[in-house]
N, C-alpha and C positions, 0 to 999 in steps of 0.2 A: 400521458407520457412526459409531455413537461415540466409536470409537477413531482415526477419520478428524480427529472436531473436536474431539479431545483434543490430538491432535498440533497441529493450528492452534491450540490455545490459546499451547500450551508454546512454537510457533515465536517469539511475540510477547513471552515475557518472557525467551529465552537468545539472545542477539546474537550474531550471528556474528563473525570473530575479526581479518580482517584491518583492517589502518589507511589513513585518505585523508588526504591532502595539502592545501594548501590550493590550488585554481586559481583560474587568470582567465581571462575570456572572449577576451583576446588567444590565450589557448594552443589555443580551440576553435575548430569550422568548425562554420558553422550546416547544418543536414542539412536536404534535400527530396529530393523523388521525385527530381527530375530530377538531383541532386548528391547520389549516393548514395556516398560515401566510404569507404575500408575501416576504419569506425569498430573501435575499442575497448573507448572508454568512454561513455557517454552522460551528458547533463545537460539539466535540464529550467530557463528563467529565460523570464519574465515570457512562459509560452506558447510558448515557442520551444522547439523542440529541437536541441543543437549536440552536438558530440562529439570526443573528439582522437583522431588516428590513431595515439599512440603510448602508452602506459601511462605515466599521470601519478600512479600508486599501486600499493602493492607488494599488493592484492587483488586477485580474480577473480571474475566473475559465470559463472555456469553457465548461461547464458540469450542467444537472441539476442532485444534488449529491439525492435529493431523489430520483429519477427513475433510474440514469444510476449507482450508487452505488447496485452492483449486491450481496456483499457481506454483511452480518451482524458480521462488527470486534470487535473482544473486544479488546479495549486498557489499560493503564495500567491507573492508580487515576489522572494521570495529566487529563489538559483542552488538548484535539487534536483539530488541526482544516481543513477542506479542504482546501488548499490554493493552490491547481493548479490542471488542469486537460485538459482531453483531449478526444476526442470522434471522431473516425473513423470507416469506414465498416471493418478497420482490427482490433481495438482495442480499450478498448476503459480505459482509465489511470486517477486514481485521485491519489492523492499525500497528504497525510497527515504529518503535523510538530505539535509539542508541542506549545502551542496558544500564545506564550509571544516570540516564538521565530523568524528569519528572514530567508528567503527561499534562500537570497542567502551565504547566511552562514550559514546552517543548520549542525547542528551535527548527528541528528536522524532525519529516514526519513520512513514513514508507506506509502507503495505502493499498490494500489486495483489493479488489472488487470483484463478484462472480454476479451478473442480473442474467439471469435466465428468461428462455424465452422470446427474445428480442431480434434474433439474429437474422430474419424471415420479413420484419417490418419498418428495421432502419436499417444502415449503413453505416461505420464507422467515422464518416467524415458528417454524417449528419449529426451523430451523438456529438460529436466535437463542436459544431457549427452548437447545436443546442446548450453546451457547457459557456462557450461563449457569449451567445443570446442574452443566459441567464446569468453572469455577471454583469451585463450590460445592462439588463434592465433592473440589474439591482442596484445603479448610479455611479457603477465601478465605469475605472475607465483602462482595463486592460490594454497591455502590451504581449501584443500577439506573433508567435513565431511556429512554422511549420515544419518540421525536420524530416517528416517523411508521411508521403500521402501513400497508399497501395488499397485497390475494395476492399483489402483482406485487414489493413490495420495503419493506423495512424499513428504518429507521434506528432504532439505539437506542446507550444509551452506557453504560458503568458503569467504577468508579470503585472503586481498593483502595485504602484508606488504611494497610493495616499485610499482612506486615511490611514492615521499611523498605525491603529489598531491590527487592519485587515492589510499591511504591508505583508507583499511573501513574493517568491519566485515558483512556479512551478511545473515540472515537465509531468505529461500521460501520457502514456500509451495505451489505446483501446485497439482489441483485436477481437476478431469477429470468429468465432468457433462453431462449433457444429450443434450443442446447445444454450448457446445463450455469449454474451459480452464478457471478455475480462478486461478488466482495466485494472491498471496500474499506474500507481502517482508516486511521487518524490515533492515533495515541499519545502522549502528554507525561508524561514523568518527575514530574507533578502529582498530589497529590492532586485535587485541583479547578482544572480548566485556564481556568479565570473565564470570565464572558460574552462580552469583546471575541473572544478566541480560537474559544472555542464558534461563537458565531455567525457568525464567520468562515469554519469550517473546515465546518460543519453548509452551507454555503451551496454552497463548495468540493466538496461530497461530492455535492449533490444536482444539480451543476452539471456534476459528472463523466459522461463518455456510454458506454457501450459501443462500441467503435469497427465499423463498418458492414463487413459480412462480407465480405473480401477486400480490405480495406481497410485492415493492418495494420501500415503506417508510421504514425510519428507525423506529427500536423497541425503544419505549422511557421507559418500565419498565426492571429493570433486577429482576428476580424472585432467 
C-alpha cells in the first residue's frame, strides 16, 4: 500500500513529456449524450465539455476520458484540457492543464484520481497521513494545512518551498466512495498559491461530485 501512494506522490512532481498547442473553441464540438462524436481530444471551459475529432497536438492520453473520468470537476472560466492519462487495476490518473498551455512546463496542474478497492482497508485521513509520510521521507519538508477532516473525506494542502526544482502548493481532496478512493488535486508551481486562488480552488474541489454510477459522460449544462 505504501508503495501505492509513493508512486501518487512522485506521479505529481515528474510531468509527462509530450507538448499542446494552443486551441480555440471554433476547432471544437461541444459533446452530449445525444452528440456523442468520435472524440480525440477533450476540453473542459466554463462547464462545458467539447472535443475535436482530429488531433490538435502531437500527445496521447491512455484513457477514454468519457467513461474512465470518474469524477464531475468544476474548473475555474479558463479552456482545461485532458492531456495525459493513465489507466491501471490499481489506478486509474487523468491530468488536466489550462488548454493554451505545455505539459512539460506546466504551471497548474488539475489531477482526477479513481484507486479502487481500498475503501474497506484505509480511511481518508489515513491516505492523507500516508501522502504526508511519503514526502517526508523523501527529505521534503512540507507545510501542512487541514481544511476539512470528516470519515467520509478530507481536504488538506501542503506546500514545499525548496528545492527549487520540487517548489509547488498543493490542495486534495480524498473522499471515500462505495467502490474505491477519488482524489482530486490542484497543484501551482507556488510556493504559497495566496488566498484569492486557495479559496477559489478549495471551493472548486468541494464542489466537485463523483459522477452517479452509470453515469459516466461528462455533464455538458451547469444549472
Amino acid at each position: 500500500m505504501k508503495n501505492k501512494f509513493r508512486w501518487l506522490i512522485l506521479l505529481l512532481v515528474s510531468a509527462p513529456t509530450p507538448l499542446f498547442a494552443e486551441v480555440s473553441l471554433k476547432d471544437l464540438i461541444k459533446v452530449s449524450k445525444e452528440n456523442n462524436p468520435r472524440c480525440v481530444e477533450y476540453y473542459n471551459y466554463a462547464g462545458q465539455v467539447y472535443c475535436s475529432t482530429k488531433a490538435l497536438s502531437t500527445g496521447a492520453i491512455d484513457v477514454d476520458v468519457l467513461t474512465d473520468e470518474k469524477q464531475d470537476i468544476l474548473f475555474d472560466s479558463r479552456t482545461w484540457r485532458a492531456a495525459w492519462g493513465k489507466k491501471t487495476d490499481a489506478v486509474v490518473t487523468i491530468e488536466y492543464i489550462p488548454a493554451e498551455g505545455k505539459i512539460m512546463e506546466w504551471r497548474e496542474l488539475v489531477t482526477s484520481q479513481f484507486i479502487p478497492g481500498i475503501q474497506d482497508s484505509i480511511t481518508p485521513i489515513d491516505f492523507a497521513n500516508s501522502v504526508i509520510e511519503n514526502l517526508q521521507n523523501s527529505g521534503l519538508s512540507p507545510k501542512i494545512t487541514f481544511h476539512q477532516k470528516t470519515p467520509e473525506q478530507v481536504i488538506f494542502e501542503f506546500s514545499i518551498a525548496s528545492p527549487e526544482n520540487l517548489k509547488q502548493d498543493e490542495l486534495q481532496k480524498i473522499t471515500k466512495g462505495k467502490d474505491g478512493f477519488y482524489v482530486l488535486h490542484y497543484v501551482i508551481k507556488e510556493t504559497d498559491m495566496g488566498d484569492e486562488i486557495r479559496n477559489q480552488w478549495l471551493q472548486n474541489l468541494k464542489d466537485s461530485q463523483i459522477k452517479p454510477a452509470g453515469n459516466e459522460a461528462p455533464h455538458t449544462d451547469k444549472d
